[in-house]
mmCIF entry with sequence, helices, sheets and N, C-alpha, C, O atoms, coordinates in Angstrom:
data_MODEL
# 
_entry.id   MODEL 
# 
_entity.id                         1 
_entity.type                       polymer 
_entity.pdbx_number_of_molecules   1 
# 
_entity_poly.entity_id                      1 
_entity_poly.type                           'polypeptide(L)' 
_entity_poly.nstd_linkage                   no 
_entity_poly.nstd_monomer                   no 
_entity_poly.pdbx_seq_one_letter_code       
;(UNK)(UNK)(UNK)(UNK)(UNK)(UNK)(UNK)(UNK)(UNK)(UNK)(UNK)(UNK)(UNK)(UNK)(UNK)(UNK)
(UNK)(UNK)(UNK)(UNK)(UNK)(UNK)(UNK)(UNK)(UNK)(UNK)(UNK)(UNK)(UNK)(UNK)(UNK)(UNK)
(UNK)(UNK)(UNK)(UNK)(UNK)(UNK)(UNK)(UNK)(UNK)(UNK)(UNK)(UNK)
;
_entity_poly.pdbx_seq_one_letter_code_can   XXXXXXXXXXXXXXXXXXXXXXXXXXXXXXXXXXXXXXXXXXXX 
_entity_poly.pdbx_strand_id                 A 
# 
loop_
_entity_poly_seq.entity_id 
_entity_poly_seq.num 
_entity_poly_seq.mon_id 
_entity_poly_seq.hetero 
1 1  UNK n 
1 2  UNK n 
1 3  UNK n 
1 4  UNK n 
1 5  UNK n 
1 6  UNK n 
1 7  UNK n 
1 8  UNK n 
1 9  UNK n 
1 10 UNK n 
1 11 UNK n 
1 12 UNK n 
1 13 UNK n 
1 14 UNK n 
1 15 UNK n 
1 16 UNK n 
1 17 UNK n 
1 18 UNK n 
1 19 UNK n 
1 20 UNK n 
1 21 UNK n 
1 22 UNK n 
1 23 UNK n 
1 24 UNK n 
1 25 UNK n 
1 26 UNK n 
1 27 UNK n 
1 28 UNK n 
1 29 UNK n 
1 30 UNK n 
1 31 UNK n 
1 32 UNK n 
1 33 UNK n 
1 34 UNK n 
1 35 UNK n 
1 36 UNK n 
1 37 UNK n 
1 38 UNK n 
1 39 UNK n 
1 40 UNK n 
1 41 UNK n 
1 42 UNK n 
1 43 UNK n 
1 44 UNK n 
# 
_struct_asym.id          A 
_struct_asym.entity_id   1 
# 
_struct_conf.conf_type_id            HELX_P 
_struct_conf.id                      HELX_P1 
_struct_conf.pdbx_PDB_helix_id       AA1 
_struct_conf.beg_label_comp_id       UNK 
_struct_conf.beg_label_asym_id       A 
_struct_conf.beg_label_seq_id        12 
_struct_conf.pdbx_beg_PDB_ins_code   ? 
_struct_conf.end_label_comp_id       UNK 
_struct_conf.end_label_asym_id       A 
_struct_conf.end_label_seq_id        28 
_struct_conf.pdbx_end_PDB_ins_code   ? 
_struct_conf.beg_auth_comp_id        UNK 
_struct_conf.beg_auth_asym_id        A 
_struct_conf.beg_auth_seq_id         12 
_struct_conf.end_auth_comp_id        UNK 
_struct_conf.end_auth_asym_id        A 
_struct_conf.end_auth_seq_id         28 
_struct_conf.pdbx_PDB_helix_class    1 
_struct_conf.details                 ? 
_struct_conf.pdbx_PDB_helix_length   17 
# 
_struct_conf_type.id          HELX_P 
_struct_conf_type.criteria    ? 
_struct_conf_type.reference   ? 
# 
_struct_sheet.id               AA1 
_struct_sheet.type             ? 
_struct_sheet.number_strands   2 
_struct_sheet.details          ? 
# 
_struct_sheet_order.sheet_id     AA1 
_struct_sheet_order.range_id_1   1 
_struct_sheet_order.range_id_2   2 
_struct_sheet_order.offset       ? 
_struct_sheet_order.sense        parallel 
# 
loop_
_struct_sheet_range.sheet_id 
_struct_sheet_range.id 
_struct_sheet_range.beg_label_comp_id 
_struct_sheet_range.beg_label_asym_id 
_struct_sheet_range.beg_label_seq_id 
_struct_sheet_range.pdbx_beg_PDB_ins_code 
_struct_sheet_range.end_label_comp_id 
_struct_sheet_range.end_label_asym_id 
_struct_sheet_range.end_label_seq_id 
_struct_sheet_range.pdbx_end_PDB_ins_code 
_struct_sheet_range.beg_auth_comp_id 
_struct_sheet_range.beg_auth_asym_id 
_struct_sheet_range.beg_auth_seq_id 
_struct_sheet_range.end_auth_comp_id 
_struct_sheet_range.end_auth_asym_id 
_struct_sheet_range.end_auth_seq_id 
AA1 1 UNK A 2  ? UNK A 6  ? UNK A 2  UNK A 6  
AA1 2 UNK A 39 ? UNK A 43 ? UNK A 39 UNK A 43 
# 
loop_
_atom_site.group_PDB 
_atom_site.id 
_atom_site.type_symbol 
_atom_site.label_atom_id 
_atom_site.label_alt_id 
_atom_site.label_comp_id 
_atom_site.label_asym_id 
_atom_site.label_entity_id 
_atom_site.label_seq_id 
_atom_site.pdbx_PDB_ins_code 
_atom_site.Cartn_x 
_atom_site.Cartn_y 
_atom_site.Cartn_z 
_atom_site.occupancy 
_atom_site.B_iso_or_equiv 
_atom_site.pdbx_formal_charge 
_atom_site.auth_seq_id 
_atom_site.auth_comp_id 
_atom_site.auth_asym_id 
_atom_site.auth_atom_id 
_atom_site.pdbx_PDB_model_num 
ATOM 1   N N  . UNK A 1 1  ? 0.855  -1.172  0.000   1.00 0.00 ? 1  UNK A N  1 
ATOM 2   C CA . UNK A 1 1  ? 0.000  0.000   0.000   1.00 0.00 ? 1  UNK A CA 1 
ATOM 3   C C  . UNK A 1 1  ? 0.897  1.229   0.000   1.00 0.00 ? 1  UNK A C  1 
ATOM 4   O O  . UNK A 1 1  ? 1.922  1.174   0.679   1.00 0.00 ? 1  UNK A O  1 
ATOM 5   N N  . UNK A 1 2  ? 0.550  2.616   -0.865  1.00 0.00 ? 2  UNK A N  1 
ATOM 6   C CA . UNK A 1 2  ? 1.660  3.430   -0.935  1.00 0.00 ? 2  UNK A CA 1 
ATOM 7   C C  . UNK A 1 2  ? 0.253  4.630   -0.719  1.00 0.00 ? 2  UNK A C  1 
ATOM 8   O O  . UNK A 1 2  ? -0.833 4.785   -1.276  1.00 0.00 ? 2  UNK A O  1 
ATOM 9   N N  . UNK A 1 3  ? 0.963  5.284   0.356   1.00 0.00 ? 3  UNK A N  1 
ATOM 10  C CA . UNK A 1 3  ? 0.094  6.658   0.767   1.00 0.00 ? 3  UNK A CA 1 
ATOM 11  C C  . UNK A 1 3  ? 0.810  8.137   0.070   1.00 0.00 ? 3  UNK A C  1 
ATOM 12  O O  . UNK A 1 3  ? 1.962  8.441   0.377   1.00 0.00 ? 3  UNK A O  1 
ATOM 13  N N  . UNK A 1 4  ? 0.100  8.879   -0.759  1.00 0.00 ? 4  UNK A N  1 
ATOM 14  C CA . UNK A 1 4  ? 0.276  10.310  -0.597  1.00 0.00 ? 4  UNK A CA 1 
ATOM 15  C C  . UNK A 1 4  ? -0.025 11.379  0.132   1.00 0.00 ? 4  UNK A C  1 
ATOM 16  O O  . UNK A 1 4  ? -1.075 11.910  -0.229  1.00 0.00 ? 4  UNK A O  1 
ATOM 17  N N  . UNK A 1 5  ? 0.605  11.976  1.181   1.00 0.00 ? 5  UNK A N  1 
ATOM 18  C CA . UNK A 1 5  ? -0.199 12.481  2.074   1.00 0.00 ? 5  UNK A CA 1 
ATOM 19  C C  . UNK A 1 5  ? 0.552  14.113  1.451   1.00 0.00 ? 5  UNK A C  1 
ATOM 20  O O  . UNK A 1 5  ? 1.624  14.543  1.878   1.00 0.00 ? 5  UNK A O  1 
ATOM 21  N N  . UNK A 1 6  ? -0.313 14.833  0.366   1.00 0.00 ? 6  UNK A N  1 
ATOM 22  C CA . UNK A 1 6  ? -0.445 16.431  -0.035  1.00 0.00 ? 6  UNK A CA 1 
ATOM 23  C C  . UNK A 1 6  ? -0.765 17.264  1.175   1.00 0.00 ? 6  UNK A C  1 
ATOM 24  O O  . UNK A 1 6  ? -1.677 16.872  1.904   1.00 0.00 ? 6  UNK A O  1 
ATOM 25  N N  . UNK A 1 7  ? 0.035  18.632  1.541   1.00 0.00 ? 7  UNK A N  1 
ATOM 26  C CA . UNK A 1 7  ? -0.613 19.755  2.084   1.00 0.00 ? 7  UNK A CA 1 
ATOM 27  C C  . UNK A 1 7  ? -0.845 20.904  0.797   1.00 0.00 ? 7  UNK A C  1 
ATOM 28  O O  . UNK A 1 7  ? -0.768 22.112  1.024   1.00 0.00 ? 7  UNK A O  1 
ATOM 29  N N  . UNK A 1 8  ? -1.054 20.515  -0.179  1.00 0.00 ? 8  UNK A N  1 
ATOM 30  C CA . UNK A 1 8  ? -1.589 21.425  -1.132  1.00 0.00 ? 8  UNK A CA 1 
ATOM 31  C C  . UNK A 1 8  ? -2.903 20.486  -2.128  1.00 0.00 ? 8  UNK A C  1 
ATOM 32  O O  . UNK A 1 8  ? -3.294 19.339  -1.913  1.00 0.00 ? 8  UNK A O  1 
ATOM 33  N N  . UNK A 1 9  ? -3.277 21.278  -3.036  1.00 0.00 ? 9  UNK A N  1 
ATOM 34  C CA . UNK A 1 9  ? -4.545 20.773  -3.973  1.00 0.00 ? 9  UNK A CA 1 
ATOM 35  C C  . UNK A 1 9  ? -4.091 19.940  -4.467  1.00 0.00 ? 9  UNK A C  1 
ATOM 36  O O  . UNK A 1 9  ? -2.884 19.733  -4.335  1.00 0.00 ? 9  UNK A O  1 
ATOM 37  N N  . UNK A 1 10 ? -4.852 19.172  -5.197  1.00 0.00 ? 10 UNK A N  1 
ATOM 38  C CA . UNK A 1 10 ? -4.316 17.553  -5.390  1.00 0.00 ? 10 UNK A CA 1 
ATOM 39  C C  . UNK A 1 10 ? -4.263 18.299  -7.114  1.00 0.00 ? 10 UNK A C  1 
ATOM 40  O O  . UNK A 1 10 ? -4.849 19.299  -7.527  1.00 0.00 ? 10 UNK A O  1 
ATOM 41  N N  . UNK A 1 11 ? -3.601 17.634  -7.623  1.00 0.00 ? 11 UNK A N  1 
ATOM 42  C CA . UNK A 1 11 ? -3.623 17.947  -9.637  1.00 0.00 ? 11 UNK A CA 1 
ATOM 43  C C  . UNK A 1 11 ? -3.451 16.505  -10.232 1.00 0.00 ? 11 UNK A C  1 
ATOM 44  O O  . UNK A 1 11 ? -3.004 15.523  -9.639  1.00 0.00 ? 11 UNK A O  1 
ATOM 45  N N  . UNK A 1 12 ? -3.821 16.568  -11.305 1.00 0.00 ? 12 UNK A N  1 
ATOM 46  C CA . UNK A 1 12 ? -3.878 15.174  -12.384 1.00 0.00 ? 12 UNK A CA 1 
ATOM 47  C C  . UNK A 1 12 ? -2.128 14.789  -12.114 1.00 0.00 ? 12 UNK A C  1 
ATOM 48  O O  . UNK A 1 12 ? -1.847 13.631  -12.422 1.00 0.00 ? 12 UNK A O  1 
ATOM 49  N N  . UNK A 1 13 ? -1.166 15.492  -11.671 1.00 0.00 ? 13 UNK A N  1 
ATOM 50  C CA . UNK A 1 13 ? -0.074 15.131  -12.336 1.00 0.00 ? 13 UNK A CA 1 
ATOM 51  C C  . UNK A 1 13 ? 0.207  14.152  -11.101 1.00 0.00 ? 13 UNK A C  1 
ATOM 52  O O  . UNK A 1 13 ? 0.730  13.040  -11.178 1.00 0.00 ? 13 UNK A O  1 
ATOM 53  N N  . UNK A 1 14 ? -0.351 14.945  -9.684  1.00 0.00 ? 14 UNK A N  1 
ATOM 54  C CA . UNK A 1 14 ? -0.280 13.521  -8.747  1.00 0.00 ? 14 UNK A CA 1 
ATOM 55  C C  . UNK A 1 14 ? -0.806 12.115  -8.869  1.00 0.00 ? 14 UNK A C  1 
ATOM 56  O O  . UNK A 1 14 ? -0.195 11.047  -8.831  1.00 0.00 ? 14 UNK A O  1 
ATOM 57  N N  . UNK A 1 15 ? -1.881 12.332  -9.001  1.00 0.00 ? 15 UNK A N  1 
ATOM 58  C CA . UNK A 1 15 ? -2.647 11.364  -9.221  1.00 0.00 ? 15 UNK A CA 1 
ATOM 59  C C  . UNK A 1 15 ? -2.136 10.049  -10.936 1.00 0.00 ? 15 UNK A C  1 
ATOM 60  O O  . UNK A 1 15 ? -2.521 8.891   -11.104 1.00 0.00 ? 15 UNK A O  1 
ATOM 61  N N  . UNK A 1 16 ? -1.146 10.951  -11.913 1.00 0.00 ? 16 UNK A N  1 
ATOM 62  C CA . UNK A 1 16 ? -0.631 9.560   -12.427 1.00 0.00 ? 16 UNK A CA 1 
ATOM 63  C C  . UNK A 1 16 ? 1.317  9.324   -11.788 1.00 0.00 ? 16 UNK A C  1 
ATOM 64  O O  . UNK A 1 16 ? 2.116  8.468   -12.167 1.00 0.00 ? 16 UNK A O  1 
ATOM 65  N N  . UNK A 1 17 ? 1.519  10.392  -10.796 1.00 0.00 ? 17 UNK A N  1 
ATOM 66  C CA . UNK A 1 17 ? 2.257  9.718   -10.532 1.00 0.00 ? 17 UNK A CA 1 
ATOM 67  C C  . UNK A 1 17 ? 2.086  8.310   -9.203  1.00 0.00 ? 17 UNK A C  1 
ATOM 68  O O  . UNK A 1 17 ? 2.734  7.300   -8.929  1.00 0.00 ? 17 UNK A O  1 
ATOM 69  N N  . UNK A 1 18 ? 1.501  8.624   -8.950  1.00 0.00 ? 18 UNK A N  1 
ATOM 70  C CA . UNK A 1 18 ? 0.894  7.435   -8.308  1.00 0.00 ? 18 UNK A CA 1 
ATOM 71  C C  . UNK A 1 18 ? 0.434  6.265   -8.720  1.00 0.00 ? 18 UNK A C  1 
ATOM 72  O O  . UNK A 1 18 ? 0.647  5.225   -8.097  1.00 0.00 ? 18 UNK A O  1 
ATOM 73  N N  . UNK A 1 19 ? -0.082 6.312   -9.558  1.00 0.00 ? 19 UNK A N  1 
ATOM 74  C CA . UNK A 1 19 ? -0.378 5.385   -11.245 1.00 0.00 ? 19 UNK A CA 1 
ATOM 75  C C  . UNK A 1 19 ? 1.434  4.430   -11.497 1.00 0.00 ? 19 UNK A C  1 
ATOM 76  O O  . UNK A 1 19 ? 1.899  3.291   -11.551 1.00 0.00 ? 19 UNK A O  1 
ATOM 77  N N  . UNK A 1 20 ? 1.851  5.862   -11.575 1.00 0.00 ? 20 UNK A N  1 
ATOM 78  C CA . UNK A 1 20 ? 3.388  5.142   -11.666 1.00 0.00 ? 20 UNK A CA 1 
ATOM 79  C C  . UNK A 1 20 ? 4.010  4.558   -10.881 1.00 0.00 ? 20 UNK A C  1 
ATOM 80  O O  . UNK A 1 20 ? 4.640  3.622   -11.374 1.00 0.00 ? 20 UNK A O  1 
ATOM 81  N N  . UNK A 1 21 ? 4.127  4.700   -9.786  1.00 0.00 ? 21 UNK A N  1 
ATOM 82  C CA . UNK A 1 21 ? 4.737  3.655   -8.600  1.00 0.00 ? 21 UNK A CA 1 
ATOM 83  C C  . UNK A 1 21 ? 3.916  2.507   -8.627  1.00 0.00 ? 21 UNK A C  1 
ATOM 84  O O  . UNK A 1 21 ? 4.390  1.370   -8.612  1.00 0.00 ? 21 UNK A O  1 
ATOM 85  N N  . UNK A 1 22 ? 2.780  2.735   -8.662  1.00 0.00 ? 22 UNK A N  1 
ATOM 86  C CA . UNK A 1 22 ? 2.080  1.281   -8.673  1.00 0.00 ? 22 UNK A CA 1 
ATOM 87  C C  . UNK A 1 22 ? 2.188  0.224   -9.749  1.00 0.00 ? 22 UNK A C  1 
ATOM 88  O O  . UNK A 1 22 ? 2.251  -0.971  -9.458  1.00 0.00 ? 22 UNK A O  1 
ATOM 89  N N  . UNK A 1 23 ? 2.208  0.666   -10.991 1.00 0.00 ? 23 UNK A N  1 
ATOM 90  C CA . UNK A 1 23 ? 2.803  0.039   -11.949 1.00 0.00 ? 23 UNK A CA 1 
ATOM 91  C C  . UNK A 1 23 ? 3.785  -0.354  -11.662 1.00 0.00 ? 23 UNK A C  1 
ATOM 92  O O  . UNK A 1 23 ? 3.710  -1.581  -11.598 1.00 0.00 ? 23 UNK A O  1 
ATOM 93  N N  . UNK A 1 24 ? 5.321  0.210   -11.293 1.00 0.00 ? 24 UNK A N  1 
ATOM 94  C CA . UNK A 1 24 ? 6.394  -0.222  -11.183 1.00 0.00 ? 24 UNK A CA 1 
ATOM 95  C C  . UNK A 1 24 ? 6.405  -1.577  -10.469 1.00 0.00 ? 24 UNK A C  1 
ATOM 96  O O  . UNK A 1 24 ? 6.852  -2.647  -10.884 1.00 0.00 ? 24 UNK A O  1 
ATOM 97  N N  . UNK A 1 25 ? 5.818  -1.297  -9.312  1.00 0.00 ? 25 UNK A N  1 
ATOM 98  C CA . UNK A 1 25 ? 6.015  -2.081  -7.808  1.00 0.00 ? 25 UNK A CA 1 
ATOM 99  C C  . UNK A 1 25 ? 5.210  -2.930  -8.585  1.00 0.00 ? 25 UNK A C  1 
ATOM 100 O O  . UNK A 1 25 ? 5.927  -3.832  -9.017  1.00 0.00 ? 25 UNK A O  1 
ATOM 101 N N  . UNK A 1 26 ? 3.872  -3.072  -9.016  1.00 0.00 ? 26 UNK A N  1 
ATOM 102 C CA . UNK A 1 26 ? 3.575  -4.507  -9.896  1.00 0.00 ? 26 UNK A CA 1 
ATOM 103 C C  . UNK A 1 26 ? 3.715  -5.150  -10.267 1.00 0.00 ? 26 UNK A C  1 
ATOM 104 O O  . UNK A 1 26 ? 3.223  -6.272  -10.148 1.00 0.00 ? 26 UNK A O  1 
ATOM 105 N N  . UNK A 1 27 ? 4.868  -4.550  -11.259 1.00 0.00 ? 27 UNK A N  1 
ATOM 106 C CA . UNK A 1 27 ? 5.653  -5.169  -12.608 1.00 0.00 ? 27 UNK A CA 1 
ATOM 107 C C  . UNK A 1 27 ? 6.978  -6.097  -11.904 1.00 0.00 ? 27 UNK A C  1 
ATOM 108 O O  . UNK A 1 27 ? 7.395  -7.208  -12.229 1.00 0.00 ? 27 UNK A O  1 
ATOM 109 N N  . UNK A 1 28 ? 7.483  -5.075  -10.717 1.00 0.00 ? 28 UNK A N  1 
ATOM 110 C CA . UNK A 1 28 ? 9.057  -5.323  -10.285 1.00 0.00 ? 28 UNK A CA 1 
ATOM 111 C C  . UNK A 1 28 ? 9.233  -5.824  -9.008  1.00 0.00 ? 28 UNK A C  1 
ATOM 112 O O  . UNK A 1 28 ? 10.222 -6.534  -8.822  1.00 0.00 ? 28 UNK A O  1 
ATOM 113 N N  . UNK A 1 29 ? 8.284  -5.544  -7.854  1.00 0.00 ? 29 UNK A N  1 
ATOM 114 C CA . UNK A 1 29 ? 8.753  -6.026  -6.940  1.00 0.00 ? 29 UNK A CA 1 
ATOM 115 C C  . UNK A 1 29 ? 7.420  -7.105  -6.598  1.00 0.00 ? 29 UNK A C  1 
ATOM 116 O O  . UNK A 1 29 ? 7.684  -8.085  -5.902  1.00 0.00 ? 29 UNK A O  1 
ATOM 117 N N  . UNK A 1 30 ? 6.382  -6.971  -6.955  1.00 0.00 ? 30 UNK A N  1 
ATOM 118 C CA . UNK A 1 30 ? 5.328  -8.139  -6.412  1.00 0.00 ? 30 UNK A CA 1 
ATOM 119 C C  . UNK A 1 30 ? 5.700  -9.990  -6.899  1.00 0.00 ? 30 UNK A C  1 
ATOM 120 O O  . UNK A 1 30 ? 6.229  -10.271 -7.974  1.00 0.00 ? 30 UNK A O  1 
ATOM 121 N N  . UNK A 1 31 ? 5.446  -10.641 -6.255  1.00 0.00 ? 31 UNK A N  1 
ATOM 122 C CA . UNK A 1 31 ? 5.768  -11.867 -6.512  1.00 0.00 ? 31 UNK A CA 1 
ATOM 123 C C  . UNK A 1 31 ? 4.142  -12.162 -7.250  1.00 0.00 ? 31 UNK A C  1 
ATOM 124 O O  . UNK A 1 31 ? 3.234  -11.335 -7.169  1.00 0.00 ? 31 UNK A O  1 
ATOM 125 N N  . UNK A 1 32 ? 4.025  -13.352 -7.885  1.00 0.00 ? 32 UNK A N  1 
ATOM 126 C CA . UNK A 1 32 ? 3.084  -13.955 -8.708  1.00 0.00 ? 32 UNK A CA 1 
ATOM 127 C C  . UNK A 1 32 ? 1.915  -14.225 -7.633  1.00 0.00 ? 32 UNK A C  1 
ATOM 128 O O  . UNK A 1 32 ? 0.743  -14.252 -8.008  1.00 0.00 ? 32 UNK A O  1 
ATOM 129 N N  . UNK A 1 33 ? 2.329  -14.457 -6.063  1.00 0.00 ? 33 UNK A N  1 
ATOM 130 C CA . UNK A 1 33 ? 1.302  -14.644 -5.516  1.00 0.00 ? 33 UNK A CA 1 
ATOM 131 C C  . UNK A 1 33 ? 0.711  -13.256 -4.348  1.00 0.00 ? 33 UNK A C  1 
ATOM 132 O O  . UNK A 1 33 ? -0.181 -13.253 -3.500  1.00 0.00 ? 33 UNK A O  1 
ATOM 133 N N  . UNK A 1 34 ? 1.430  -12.466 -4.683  1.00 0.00 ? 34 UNK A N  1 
ATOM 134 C CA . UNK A 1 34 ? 0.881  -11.476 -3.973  1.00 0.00 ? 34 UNK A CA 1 
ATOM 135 C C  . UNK A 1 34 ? -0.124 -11.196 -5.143  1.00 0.00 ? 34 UNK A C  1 
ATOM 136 O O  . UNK A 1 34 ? -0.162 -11.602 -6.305  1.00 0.00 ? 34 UNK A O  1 
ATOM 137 N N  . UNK A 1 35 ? -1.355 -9.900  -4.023  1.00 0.00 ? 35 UNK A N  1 
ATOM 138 C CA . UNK A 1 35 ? -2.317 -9.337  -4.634  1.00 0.00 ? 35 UNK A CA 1 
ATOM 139 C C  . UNK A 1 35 ? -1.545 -7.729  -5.016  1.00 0.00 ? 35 UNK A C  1 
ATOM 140 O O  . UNK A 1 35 ? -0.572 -7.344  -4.367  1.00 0.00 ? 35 UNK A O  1 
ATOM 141 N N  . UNK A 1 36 ? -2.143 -6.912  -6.138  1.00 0.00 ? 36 UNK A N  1 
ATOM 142 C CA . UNK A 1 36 ? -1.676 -5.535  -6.323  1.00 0.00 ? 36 UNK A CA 1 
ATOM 143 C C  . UNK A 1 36 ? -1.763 -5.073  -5.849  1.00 0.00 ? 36 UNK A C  1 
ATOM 144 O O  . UNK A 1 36 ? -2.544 -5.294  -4.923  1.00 0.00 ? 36 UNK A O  1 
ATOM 145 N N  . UNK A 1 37 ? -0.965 -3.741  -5.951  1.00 0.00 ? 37 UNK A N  1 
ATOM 146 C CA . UNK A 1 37 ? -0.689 -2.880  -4.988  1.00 0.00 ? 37 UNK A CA 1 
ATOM 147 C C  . UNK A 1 37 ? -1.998 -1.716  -4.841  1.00 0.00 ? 37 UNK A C  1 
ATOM 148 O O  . UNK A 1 37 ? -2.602 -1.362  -5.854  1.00 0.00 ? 37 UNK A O  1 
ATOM 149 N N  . UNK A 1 38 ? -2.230 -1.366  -3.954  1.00 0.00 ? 38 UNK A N  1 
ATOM 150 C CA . UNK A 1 38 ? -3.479 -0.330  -3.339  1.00 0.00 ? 38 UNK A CA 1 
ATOM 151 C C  . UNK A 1 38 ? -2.600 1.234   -3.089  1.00 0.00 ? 38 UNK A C  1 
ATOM 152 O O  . UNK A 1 38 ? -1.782 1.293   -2.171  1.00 0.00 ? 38 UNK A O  1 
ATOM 153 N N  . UNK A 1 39 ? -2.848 2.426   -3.960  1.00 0.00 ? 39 UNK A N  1 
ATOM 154 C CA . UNK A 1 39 ? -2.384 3.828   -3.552  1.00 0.00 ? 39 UNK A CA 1 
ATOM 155 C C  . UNK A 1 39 ? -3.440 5.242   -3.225  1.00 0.00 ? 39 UNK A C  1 
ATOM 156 O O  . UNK A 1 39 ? -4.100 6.105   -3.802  1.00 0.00 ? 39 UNK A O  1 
ATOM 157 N N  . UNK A 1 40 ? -3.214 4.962   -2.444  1.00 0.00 ? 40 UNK A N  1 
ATOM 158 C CA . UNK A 1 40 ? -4.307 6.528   -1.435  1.00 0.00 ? 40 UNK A CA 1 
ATOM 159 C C  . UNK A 1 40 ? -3.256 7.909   -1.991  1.00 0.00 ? 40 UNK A C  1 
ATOM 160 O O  . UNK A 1 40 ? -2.045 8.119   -1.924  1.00 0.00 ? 40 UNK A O  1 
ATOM 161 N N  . UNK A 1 41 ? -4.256 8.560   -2.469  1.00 0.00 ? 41 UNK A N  1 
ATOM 162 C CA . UNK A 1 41 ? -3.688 10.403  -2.064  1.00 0.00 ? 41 UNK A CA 1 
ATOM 163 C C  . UNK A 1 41 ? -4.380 11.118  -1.077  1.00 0.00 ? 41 UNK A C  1 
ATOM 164 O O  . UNK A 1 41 ? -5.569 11.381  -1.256  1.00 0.00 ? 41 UNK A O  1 
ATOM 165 N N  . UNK A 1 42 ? -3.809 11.459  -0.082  1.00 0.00 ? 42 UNK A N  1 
ATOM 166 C CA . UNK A 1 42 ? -4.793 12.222  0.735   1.00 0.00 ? 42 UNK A CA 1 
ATOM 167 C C  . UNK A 1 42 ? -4.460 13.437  0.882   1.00 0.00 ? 42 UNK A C  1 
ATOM 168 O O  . UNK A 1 42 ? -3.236 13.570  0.876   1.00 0.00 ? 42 UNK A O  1 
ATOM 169 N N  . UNK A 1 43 ? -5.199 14.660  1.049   1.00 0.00 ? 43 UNK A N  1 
ATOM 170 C CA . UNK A 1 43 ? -5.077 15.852  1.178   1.00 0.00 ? 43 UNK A CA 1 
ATOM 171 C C  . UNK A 1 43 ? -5.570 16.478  2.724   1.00 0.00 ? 43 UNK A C  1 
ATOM 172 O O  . UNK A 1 43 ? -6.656 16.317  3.281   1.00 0.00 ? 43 UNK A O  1 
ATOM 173 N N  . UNK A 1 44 ? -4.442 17.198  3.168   1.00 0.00 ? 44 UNK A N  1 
ATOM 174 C CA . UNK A 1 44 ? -4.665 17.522  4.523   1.00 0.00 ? 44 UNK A CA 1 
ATOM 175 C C  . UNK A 1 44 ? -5.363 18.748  4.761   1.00 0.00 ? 44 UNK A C  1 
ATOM 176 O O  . UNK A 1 44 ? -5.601 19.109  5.913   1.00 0.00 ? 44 UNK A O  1 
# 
């Protein structure tokens, strides 16, 4: 699970970089029997 925790407005550009770590970590670090990865942005 990978958290964004923003103290400013959230923008599209966060939201695919987050897209991107999760992809990565999918592709590269999950084994065949883990489940995918889950990413929160939260804004404070």
């Amino acid at each position: 699970m990978f958290i964004d925790l923003k103290t400013r407005r959230t923008n599209p550009g966060d939201i695919g970089n987050m897209n991107m770590y999760l992809n990565y970590f999918a592709n590269e670090e999950n084994s065949e029997t883990e489940s995918l990865p889950v990413g929160i942005v939260l804004r404070t």
